[in-house]
N, C-alpha and C positions, 0 to 999 in steps of 0.2 A: 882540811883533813878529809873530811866528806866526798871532797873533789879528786882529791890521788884515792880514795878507795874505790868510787867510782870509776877513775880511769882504770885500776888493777880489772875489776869487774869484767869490764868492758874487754879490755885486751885479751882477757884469761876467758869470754865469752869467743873471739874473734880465734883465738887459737882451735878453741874447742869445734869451732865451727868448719875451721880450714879441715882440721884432722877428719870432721864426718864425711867433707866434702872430696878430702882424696880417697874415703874408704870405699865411698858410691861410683869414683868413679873407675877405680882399682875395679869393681863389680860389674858395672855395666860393659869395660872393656871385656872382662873373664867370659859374662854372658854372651857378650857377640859374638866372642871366637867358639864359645859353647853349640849357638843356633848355626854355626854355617855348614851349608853344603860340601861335601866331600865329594871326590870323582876321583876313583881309582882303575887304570884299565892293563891288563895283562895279554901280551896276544904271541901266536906261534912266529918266531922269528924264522924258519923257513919257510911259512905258510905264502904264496905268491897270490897278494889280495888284489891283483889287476885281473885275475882271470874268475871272479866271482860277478857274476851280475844278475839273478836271481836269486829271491826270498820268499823264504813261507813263514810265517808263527804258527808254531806249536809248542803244544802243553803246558801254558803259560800256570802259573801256580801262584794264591794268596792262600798266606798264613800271618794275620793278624789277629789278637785277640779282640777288637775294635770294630764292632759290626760294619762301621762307616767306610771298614776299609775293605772289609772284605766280602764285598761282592759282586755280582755280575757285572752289575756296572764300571766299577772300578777297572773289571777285567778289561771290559770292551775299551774302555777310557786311553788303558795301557797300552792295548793292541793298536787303536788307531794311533796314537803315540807314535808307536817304533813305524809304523808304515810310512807314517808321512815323512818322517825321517829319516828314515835309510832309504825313501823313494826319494829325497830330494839329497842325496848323497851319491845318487845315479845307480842305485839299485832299481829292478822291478820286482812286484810283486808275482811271485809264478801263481796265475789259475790254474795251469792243469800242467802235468807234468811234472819233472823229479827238476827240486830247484837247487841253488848251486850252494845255497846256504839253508839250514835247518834255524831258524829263531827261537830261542828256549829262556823264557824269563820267569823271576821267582822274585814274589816283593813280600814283605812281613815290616810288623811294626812290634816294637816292644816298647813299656813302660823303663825307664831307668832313673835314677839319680845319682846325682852329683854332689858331692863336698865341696864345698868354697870358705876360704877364710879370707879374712879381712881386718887389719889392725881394729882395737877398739878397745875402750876400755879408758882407765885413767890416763891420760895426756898422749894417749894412742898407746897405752906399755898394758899389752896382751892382744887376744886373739878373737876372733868372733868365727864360729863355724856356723854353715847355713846350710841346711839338705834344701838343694835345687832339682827337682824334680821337673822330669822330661820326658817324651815320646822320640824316639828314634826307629823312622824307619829306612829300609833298607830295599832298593831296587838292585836283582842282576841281572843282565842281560848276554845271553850265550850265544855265540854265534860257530854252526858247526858244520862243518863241512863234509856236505853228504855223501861225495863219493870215498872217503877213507874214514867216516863216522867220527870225526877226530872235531876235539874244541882247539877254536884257531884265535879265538877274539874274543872276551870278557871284560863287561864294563861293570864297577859297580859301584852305585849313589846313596849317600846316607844322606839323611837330613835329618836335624833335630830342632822341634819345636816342641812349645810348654804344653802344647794340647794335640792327641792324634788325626782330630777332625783337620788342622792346620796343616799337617803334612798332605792331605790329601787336595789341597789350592797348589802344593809343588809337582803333584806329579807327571805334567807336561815340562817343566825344568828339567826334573831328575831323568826325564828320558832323554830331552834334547843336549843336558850338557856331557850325557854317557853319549852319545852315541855321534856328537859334534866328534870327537877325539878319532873315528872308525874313515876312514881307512887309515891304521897307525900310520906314522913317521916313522919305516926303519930306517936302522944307520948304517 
């Protein structure tokens, strides 16, 4: 007798275990599609991007509340960024003279959270809600074309991590996977 209650035990331990172990991982799949990078780009479908080959940055803009993020540093960080990257896209950067593109980038971070549920409860029958708290910040990147003042090319990178200091190890990514996608693919 001792021994069939024992085995109930055991089983009804083994069940309970499987159910926490699909709820973790029901979570850590939610969480990883929660932390990924994002790369959105929009650009002028007449704009003819073979005849651009000069760049300048200008008026680059931080508005984070996260002092880690916003400052000088960060700015220069950003700017060397795009240079090296749209120089190795077969752009040049223009020293002196009217360049063929105008560069205009704006990065902010904000705090946000997240709602997650997850079975839980007696033999998995209800619900568990969790506030997932996160940093999401947000790189754009404009590209404008100086002789008709008009925006031709718009790339823009979110990232989201648990801490904003962390978003600030992506932002050589966030420039290189925006600005990988330039000169579009039109159709």
């Amino acid at each position: 007798m001792a021994r069939k209650l024992r085995w109930k035990s055991t089983r009804r331990m083994l069940v309970v275990h499987s159910r926490v172990m699909k709820a973790l991982l029901v979570v850590m799949l939610v969480a990883h599609s929660a932390w990924a990078q994002k790369v959105t780009v929009e650009f002028d479908q007449a704009a003819d991007f073979t005849k651009y080959k000069t760049f300048a940055v200008r008026n680059g803009q931080l508005n984070s509340q996260n002092p880690a993020l916003n400052s000088e540093l960060v700015k220069k960080r950003i700017e060397a960024d795009i240079e090296r990257y749209l120089t190795a896209r077969g752009l040049t950067e223009a020293s002196s003279g009217r360049p063929d593109l105008n560069v205009v980038y704006h990065f902010g971070s904000v705090r946000k959270a997240e709602l997650e549920s997850y079975p839980a409860g007696w033999r998995g029958w209800g619900t568990r809600v969790v506030r997932v708290p996160y940093a999401e910040g947000t790189l754009v990147i404009d590209l404008r074309d100086t002789s008709t003042r008009s925006l031709v090319w718009r790339g823009i990178s979110s990232e989201e991590k648990r801490d904003a200091t962390e978003i600030k190890g992506k932002l050589d990514d966030m420039v290189r996977k925006t600005l990988d996608k330039y000169p579009p693919k039109q159709k």
